[in-house]
C-alpha positions as CSV (number, residue, x, y, z in Angstrom):
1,X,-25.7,5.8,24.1
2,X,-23.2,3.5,24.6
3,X,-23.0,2.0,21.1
4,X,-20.1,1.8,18.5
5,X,-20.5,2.9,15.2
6,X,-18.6,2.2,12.0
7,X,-19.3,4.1,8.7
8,X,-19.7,1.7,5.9
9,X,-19.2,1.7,2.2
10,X,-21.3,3.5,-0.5
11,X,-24.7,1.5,-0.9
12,X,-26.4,4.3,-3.6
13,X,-24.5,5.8,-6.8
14,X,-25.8,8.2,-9.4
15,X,-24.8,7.5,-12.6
16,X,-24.6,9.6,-15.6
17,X,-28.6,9.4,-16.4
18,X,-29.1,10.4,-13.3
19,X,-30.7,7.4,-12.1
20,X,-29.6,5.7,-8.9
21,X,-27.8,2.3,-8.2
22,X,-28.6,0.5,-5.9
23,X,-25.5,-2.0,-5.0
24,X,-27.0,-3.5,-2.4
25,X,-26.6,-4.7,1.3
26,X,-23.2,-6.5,1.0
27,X,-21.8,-3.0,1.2
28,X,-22.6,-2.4,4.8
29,X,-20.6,-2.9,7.9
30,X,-21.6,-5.9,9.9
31,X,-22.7,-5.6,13.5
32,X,-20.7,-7.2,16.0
33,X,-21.8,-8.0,19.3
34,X,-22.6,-5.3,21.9
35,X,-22.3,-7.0,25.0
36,X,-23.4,-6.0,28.9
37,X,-19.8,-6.9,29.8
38,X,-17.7,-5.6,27.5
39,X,-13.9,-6.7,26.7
40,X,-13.0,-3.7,26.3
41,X,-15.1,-0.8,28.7
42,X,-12.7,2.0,28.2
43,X,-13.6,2.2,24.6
44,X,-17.0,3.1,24.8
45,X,-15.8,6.3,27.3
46,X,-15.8,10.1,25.5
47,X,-12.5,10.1,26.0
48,X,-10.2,13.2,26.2
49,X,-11.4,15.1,23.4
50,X,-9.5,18.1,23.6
51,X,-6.1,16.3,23.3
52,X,-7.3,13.9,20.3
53,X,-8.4,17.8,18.3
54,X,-4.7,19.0,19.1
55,X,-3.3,15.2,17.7
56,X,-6.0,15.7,14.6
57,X,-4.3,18.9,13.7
58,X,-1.0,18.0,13.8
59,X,-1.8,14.9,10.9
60,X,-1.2,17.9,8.2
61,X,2.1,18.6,9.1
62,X,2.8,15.0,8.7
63,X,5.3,13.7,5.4
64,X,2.9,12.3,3.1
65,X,4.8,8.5,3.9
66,X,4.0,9.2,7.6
67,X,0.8,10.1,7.5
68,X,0.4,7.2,5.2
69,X,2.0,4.8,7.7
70,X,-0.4,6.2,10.7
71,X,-3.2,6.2,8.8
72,X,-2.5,2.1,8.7
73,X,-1.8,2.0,12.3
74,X,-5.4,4.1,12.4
75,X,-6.8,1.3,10.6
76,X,-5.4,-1.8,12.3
77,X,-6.5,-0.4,15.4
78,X,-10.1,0.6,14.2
79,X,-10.4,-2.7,13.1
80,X,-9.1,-4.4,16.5
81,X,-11.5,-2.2,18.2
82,X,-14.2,-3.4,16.2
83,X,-14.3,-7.3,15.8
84,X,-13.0,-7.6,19.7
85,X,-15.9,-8.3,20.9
86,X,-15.9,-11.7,18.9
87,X,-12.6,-12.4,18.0
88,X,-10.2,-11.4,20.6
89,X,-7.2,-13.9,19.4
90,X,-7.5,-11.6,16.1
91,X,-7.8,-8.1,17.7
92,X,-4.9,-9.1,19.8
93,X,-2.7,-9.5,16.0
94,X,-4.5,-6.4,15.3
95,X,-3.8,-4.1,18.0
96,X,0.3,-5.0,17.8
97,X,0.2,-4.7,14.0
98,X,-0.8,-1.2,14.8
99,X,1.9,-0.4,17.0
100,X,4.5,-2.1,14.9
101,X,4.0,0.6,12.2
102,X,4.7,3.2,14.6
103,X,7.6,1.4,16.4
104,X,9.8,0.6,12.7
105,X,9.2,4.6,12.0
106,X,10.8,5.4,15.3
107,X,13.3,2.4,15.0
108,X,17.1,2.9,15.8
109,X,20.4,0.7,14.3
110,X,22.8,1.7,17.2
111,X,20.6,-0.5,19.7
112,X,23.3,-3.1,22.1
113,X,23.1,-6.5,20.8
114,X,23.4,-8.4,23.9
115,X,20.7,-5.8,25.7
116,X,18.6,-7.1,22.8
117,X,19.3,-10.6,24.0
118,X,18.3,-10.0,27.1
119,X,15.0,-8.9,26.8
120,X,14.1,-11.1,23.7
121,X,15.3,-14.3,24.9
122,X,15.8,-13.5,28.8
123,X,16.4,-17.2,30.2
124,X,19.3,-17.9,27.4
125,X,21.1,-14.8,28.0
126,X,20.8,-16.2,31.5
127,X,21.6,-19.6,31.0
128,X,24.5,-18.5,28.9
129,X,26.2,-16.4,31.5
130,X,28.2,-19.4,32.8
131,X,30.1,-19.5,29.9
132,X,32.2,-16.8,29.5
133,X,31.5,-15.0,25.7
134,X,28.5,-16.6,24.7
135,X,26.2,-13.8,25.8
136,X,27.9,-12.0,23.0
137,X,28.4,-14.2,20.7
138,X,24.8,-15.2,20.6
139,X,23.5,-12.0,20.3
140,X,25.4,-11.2,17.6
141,X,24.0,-14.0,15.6
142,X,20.5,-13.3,16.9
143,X,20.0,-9.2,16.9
144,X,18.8,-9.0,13.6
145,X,16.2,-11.4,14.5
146,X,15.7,-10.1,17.9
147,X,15.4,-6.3,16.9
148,X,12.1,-6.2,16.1
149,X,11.3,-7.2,20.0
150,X,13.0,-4.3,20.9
151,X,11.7,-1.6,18.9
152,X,8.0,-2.7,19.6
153,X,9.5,-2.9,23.4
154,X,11.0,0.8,23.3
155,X,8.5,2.0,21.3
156,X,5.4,0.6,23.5
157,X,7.7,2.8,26.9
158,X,8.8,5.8,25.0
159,X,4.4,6.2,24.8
160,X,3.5,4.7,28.4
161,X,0.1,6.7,29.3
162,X,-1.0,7.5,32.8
163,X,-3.0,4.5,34.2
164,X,-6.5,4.8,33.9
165,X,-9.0,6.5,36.1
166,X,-11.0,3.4,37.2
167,X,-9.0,0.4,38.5
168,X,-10.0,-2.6,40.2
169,X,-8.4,-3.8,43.9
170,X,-4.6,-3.2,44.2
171,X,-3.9,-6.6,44.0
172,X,-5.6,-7.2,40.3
173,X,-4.2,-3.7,39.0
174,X,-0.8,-4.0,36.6
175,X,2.2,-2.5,38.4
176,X,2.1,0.5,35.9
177,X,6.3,1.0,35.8
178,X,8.7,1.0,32.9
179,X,10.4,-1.8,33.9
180,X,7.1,-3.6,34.3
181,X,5.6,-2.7,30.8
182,X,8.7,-3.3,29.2
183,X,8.3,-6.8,30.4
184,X,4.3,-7.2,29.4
185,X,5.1,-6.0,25.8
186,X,8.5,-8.3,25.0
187,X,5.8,-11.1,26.2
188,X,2.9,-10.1,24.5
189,X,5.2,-9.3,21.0
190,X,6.5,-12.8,22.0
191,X,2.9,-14.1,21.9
192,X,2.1,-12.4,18.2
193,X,4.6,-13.9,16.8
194,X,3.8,-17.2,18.0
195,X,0.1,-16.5,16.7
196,X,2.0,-15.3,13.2
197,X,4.1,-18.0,12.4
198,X,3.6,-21.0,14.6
199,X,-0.4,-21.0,14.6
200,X,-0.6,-20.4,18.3
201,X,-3.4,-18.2,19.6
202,X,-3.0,-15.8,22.1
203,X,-3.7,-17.3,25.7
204,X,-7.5,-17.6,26.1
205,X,-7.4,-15.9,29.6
206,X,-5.6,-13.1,28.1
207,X,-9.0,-12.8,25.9
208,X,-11.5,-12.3,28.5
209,X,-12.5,-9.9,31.1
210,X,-12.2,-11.6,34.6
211,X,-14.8,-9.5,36.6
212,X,-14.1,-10.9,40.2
213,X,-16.7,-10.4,42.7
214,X,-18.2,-6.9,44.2
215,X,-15.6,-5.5,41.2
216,X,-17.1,-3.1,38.0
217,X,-13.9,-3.2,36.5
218,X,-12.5,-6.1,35.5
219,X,-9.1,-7.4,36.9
220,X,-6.0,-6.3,34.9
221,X,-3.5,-8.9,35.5
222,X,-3.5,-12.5,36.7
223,X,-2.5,-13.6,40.4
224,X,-1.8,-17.0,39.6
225,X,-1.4,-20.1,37.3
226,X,-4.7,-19.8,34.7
227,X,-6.4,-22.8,33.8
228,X,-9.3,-22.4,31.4
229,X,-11.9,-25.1,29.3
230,X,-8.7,-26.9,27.3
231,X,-5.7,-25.3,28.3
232,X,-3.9,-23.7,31.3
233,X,-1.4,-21.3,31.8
234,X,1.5,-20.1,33.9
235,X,1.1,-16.8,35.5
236,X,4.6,-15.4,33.8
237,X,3.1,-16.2,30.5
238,X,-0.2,-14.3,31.1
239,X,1.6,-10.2,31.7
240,X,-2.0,-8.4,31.3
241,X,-5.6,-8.9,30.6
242,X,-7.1,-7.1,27.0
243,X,-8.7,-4.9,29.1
244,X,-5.7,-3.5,30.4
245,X,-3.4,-3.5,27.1
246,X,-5.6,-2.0,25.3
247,X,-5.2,0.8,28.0
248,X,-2.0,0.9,27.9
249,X,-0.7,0.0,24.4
250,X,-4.1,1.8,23.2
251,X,-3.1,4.7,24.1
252,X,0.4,4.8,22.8
């Protein structure tokens, strides 16, 4: 029917008289908007059902820490999924969170310092090139820092889906390459931790579908320099729409 569902908490309890408790409407889930244009359109699709039985089954063969670890990731996600409507800027937190769990389990130590560099902090290791040694030198003193880039990069790659089945005009759909989603997730992990520790949102164009005209699905990266109510954007900051990471990243 087109509507999301959430199960919420116990609202009756028998006691040992037998009588019931009521404990009231606090219990249940709120409803968050279910709007005409949605943020997110793929989530209200079926879905591959077959695939997600065979993943179900494999959860018992899990070690008890890993299945406690996805079952977080589950969570995060679940929860992303279900306030996205009305706070994207938080489902956006949400929806790396949920990666991030999966990315420290897979995490490797023998990972090259100054190819950390280089995707974490591309224009230094850039800028730093004239000088001979200081690539080196200054990813040494930043890897420990910069790893965690890295394994939510490697991770997000080592899981790149097909692209979806419905995709707006070429020129609106993400160049769906490695090199190209490695690039979107260093910049979108760049942006959560802005958002973490700095109190910078998420871009607002990067929290809104941009349905451009005679299109039914929305546009999944941006063309050009973004300028929206109080703020504006330049197009290498803005890597993909919600729509399309939680396609891509979603799925992984």
């Amino acid at each position: 029917m087109g509507n999301r569902l959430r199960a919420g908490a116990c609202t009756r309890q028998k006691n040992e008289d037998a009588d019931w408790l009521v404990l009231g409407d606090s219990n249940r889930p709120l409803l968050f908007p279910n709007p005409s244009v949605p943020l997110l359109p793929h989530a209200r699709s079926v879905g591959n059902v077959a695939r997600d039985r065979e993943l179900l089954a494999t959860f018992a063969k899990l070690k008890p820490d890993q299945a406690t670890k996805l079952v977080r990731a589950a969570r995060s996600y679940r929860d992303a999924l279900w306030i996205v409507e009305g706070q994207p800027e938080l489902a956006w937190l949400m929806f790396v969170s949920a990666l991030e769990v999966g990315a420290v389990e897979r995490a490797t130590s023998d990972a090259d310092p100054v190819d950390t560099l280089r995707l974490g902090m591309p224009q230094l290791a850039k800028d730093l090139t004239a000088f001979s040694g200081a690539v080196e030198i200054a990813a040494q003193h930043l890897a420990r820092t910069l790893k965690a880039t890295k394994r939510f990069v490697d991770f997000v790659v080592h899981l790149m889906p097909d692209p979806p089945e419905q995709r707006p005009a070429q020129v609106y759909c993400f160049e769906w390459t490695k090199e190209r989603m490695k690039d979107c997730a260093a910049i979108v992990y760049g942006h959560r931790s802005l958002a973490l520790h700095e109190g910078i949102p998420f871009p607002r164009p990067m929290c809104a579908p941009d349905y451009l005209r005679g299109q039914k699905v929305p546009a999944e990266i941006f063309i050009r320099d973004t300028a929206v109510l109080d703020g504006a954007w330049r197009k290498a900051d803005l890597p993909c729409s919600i729509t399309c990471s939680n396609t891509s990243f979603g799925a992984a």
